[in-house]
C-alpha positions in Angstrom: -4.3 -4.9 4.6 -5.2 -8.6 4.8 -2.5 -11.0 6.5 -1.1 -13.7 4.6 0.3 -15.2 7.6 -1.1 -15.9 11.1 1.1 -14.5 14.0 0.0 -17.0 16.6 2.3 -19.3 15.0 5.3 -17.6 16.7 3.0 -17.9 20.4 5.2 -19.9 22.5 7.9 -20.2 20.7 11.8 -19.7 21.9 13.7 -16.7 20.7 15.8 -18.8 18.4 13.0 -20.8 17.0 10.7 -17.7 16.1 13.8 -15.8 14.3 14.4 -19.4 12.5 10.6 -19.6 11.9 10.3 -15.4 10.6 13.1 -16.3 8.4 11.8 -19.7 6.5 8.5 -17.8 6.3 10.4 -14.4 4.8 9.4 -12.1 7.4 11.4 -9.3 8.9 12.1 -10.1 12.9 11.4 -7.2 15.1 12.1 -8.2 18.7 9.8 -5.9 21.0 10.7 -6.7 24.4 11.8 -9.2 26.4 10.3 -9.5 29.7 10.9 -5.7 31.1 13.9 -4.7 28.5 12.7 -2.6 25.8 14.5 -3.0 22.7 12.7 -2.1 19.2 9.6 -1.1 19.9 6.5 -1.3 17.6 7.1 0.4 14.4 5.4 3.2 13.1 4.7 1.9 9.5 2.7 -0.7 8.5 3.7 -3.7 7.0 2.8 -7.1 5.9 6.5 -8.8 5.6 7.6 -7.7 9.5 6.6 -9.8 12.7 7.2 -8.3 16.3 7.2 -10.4 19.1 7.2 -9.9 23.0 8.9 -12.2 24.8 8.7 -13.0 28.1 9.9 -15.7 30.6 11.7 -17.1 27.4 9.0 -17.8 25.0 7.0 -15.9 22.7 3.7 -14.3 24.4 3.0 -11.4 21.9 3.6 -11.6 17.6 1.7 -9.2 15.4 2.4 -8.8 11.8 3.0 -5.3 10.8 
């Protein structure tokens, strides 16, 4: 599956401004974690329209598209 879009766009990025961000780039937001609070998860299914970030002290350290 190639990836039309490069997640480390969403590195370093607030919460607000990488759901802002997944949304003008049509992507589905999938929040991960943030710092040690589990919410989501990473999906089962493969995807090329969903990003999943990690946040931690308040900025994005881990997006994968999938």
């Amino acid at each position: 599956m190639e990836v039309a879009i490069d997640p480390n766009i969403f590195l370093g990025l607030t919460k607000r401004r990488s759901q802002d961000l997944s949304e003008a780039k049509n992507l589905v937001y999938r929040l991960v974690r943030i710092d040690d609070e589990e919410f989501l998860g990473y999906p089962e299914d493969m995807r090329d329209d969903r990003v999943c970030v990690v946040i931690e002290n308040g900025v994005v350290m881990e997006a994968t598209i999938q």
